[in-house]
C-alpha positions in Angstrom: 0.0 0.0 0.0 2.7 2.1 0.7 4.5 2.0 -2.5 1.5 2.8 -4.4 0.9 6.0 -2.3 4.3 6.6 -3.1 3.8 5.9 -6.4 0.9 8.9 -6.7 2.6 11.1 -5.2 5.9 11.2 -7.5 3.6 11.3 -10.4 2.0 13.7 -8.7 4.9 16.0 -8.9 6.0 15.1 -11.9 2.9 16.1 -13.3 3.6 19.3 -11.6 6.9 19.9 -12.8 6.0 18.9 -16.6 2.9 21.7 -16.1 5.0 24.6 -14.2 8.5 23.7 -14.7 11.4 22.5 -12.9 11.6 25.7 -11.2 8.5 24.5 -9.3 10.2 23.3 -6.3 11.9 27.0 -5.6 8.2 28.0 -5.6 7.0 25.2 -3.3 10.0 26.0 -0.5 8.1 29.2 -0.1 4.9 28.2 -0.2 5.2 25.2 1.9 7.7 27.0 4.3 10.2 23.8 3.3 13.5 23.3 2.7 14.7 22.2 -0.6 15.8 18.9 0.7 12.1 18.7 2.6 10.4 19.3 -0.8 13.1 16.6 -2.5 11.8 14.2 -0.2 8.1 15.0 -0.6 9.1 14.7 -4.6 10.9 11.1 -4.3 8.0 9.6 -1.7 10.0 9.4 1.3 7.6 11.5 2.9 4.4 12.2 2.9 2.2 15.5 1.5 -0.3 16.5 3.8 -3.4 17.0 2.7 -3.3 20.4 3.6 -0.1 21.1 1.7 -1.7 19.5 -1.5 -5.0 22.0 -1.2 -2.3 25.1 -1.1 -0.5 23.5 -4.5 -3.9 23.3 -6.0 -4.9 26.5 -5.2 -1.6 28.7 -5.4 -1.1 27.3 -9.1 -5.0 27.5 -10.3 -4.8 24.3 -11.9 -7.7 21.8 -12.4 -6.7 18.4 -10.1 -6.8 16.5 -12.6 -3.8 18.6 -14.2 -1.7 17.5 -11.5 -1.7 13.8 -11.5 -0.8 11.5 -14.4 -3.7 10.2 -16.3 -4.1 6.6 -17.7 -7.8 5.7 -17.0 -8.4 7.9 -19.6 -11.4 9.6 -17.2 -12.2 13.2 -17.3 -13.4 15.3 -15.1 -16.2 17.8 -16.5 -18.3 20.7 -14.5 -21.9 20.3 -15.5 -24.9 22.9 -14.4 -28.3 21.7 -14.5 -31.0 23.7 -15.5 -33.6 20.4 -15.7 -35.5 22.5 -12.9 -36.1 25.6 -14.9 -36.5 28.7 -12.8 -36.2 32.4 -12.7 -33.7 32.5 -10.2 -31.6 29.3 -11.5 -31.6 30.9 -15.4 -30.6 34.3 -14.3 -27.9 32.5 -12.3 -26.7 30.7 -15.2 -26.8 33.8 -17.5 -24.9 36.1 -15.2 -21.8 33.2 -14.6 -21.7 32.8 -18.6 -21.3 36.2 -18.5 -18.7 36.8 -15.8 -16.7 34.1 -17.4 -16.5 34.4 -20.9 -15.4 39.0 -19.9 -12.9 37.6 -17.4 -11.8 34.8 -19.8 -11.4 37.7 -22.3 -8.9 39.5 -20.1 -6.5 36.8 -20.0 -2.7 37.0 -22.6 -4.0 36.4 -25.8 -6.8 35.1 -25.5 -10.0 33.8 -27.8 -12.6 31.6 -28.7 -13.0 29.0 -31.1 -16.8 27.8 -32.3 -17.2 25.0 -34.0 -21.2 25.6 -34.6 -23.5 22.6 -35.3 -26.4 25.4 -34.2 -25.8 28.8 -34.9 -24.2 30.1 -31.5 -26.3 31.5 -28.6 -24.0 34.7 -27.9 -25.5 35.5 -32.1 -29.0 35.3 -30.6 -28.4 37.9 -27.7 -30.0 40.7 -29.7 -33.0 38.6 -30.6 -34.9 38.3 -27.9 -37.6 36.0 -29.4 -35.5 33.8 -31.2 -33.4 33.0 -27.2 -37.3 32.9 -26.3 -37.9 30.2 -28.8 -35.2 28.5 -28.4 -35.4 27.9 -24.5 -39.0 27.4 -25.2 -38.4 23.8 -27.5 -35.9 23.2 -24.6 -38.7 23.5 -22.0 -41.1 21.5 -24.0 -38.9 18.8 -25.0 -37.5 17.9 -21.5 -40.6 18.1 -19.3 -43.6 16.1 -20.2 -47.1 17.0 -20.7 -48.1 16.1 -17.1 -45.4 18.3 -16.0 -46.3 21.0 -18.2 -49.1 21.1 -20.3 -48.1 21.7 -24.2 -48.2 25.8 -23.9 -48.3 28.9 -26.7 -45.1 29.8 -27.6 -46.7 33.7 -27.3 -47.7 32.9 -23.6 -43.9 31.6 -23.2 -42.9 35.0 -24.3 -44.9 36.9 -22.1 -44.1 34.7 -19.2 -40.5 36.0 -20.1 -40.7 39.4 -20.7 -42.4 39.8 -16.9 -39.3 38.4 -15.6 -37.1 40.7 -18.0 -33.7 39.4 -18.7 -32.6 42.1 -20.8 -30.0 43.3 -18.5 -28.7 39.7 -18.7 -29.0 39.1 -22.4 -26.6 42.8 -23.4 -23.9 41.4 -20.8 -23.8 38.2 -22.1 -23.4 39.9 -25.8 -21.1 42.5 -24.5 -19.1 39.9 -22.9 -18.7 38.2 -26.1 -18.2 41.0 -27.8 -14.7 41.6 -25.8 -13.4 38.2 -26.7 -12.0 37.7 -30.2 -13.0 34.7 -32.2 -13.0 31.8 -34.8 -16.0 30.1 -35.8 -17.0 27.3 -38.2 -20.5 26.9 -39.9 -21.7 24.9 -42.0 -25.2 24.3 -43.7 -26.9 22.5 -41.1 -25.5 25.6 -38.6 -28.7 27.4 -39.7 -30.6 24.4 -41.1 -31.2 23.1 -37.2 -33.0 26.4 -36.3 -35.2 26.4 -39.6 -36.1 22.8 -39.3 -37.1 23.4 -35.4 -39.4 26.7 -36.4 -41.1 23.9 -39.0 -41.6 21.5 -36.6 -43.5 23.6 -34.2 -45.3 24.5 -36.5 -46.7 21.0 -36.2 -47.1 20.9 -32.9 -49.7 23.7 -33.0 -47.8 26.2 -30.3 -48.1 29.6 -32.4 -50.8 31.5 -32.4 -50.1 34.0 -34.8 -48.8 33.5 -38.6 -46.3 36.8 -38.3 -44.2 35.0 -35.5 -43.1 33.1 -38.1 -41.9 35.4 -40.2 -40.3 37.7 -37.1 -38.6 34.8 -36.6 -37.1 34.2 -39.6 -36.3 37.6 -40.3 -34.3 37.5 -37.0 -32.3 34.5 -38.4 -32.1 36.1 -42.0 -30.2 39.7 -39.3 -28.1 37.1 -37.9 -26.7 35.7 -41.2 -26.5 39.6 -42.4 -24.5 40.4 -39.1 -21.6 37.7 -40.0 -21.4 38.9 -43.4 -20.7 42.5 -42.0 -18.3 41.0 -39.6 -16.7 39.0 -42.3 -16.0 42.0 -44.8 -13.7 43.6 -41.9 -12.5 39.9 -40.1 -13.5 42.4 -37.1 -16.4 42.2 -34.4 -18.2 46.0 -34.3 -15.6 46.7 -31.4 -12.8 46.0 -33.2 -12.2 42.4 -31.7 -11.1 40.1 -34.5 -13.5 37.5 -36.0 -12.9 35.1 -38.4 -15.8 32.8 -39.9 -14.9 29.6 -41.4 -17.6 27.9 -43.7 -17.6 24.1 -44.5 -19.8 21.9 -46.4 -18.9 18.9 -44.2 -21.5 18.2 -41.6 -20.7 19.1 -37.9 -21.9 16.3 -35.5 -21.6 18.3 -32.5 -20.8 21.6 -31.1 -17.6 22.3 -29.1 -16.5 25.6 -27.9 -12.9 26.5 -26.8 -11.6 29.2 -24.6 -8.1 29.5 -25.4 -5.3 31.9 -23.9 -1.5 31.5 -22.7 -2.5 31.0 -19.3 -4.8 28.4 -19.7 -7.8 27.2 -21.7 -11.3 25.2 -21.3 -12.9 23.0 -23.8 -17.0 23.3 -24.0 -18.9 20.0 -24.9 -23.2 20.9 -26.3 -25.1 18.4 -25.2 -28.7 19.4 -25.7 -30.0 23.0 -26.7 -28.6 25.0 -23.9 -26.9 22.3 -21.8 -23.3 21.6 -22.2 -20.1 19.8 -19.4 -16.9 21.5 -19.8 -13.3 20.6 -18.7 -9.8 22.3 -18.6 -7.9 18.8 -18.9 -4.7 19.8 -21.1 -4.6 16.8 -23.6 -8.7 16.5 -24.0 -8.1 20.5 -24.9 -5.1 19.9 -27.4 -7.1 17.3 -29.0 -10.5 19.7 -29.8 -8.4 22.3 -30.9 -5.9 20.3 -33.0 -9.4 19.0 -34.1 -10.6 22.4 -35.2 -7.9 23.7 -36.8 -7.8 20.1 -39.2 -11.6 21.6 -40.1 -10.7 25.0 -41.1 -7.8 23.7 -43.4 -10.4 22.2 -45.2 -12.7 25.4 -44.9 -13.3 28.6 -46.7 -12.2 31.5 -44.7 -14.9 34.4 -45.7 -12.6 37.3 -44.8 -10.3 36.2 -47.4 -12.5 34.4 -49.8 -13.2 35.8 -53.4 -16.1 37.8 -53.5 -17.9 35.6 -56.7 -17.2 32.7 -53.8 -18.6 34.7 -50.8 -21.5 35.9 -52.4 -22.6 32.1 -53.8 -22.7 31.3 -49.8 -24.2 34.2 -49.2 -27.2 33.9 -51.7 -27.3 30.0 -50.9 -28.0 30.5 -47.2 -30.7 33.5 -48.0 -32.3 31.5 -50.4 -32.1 28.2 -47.6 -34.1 30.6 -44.9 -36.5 32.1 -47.8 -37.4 28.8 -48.7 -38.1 27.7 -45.3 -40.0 30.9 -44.3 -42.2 30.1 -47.5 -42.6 26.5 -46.5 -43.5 27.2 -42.9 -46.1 29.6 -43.7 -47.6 27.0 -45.9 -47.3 24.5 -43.2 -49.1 26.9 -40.8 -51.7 27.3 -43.0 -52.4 23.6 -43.7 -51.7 22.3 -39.9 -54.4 24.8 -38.8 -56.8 25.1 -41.0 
């Protein structure tokens, strides 16, 4: 038993040194009030780390725990919040710690964020208040049942919303990514998923009114028309930089990285608005060695010629005419 606590422990610190340095054991004479020869010890197993002692390591370096320990189980740790239990208090909560992280994320040496958008991403949304409304609104429907919540308007949705007002929450969120600069990948279905969804609600009966339809589409059609405006500069309004890749290979699943010098966090979507993130180094490299494969085989707008642009452009205006056209057909017939 003994030699295998030893065992954790000197891969423990060799972990540590491979992440910090070698010139982490000057650093832990100070911070553990030891002598080099103490921390030597502590390094080779001969004595033991207090608990204590391994809480100050954690903390004084900022590293995730499972940073400091050699990983062959191939486990991961991930941070998760719930929002199966969907409440006022519990969204705002969520809003405001997206918000907080991605502006003091944004602060950090060189940092940026890189999209790789099977959806089109919810920071685009921010200005569109019905289109975050209809999107949290299939999220609600689709993870409680009809005993739970009987099948509601989407217009009464809304107006549940707008009482609570998250407008204040919504511009921080934007603002916040706003300060960040980015890389992004779409593709086809990026804007196909959203049109598809506003068809299939159609369906299920949940508008009210036939312009809702076309409000929301428009706001998909300013969303599309704000890239393009970003794309002709490579620059967010701000000035940030902004880069929008476009590929006609399908994305099976969205993945968002925060990357900087000091450290960086890989962002798993799971469903809608859920998604686990984790700041494990080699599960990082790999997603963005992963995105940056995809782009090679992209189309960079900012530098793309114009007959090239302006095909994508026309093909993705036409995709969200044609399903604006088509839903309003399908309202007709599903409730007539």
């Amino acid at each position: 038993m003994k030699e295998e606590k030893k065992k954790y422990q000197r891969n423990l610190f060799q972990s540590l040194e491979k992440v910090i340095g070698s010139h982490v054991y000057k650093e832990l004479e100070g911070l553990l009030f030891m002598s080099y020869k103490s921390v030597y010890s502590l390094r080779q197993g001969n004595s033991w780390l207090k608990f204590e002692d391994a809480a100050k390591i954690i903390e004084h370096f900022g590293l995730p725990v499972q940073d400091l320990f050699v990983n062959k189980t191939g486990l991961l740790g991930f941070s998760y919040i719930s929002l199966k239990d969907f409440r006022e208090k519990g969204y705002r909560e969520y809003l405001n710690r997206l918000a907080v992280s991605i502006r003091l994320f944004a602060k950090k040496i060189r940092a940026e964020m890189l999209f790789l958008a099977d959806e089109i991403p919810i920071f685009h949304f921010m200005p569109h208040k019905e289109l975050i409304y209809f999107k949290l609104f299939t999220w609600a429907m689709e993870n409680q049942t009809d005993r739970e919540r009987p099948l509601m308007f989407y217009e009464d949705f809304v107006k549940d919303m707008e009482e609570m007002d998250f407008t204040a929450e919504f511009e921080s969120i934007y603002a916040a990514y706003m300060e960040i600069p980015s890389q992004e990948i779409w593709s086809p279905s990026t804007i196909d998923s959203m049109l598809y969804e506003l068809q299939l609600y159609i369906e299920y009966k949940v508008f009210r009114e036939k312009e809702v339809i076309g409000l929301l589409h428009d706001q998909v059609a300013q969303i599309w028309k704000n890239q393009l405006d970003w794309v002709s500069t490579r620059r967010k309004p701000n000035g940030q930089y902004f880069d929008l890749f476009y590929t006609r290979t399908h994305i099976g699943g969205g993945r968002m990285l925060l990357k900087s010098d000091e450290d960086s966090t890989a962002v798993i979507k799971l469903h809608k608005i859920n998604s686990i993130a984790t700041s494990d180094r080699s599960f990082v490299q790999e997603q963005e060695a992963s995105f940056r494969s995809i782009t090679e085989k992209s189309s960079l707008l900012g530098t793309a010629p114009l007959p090239k642009l302006q095909l994508i452009d026309q093909e993705i205006r036409q995709r969200i005419e044609l399903s604006n056209d088509i839903a309003h057909k399908l309202y007709i017939q599903t409730y007539d």
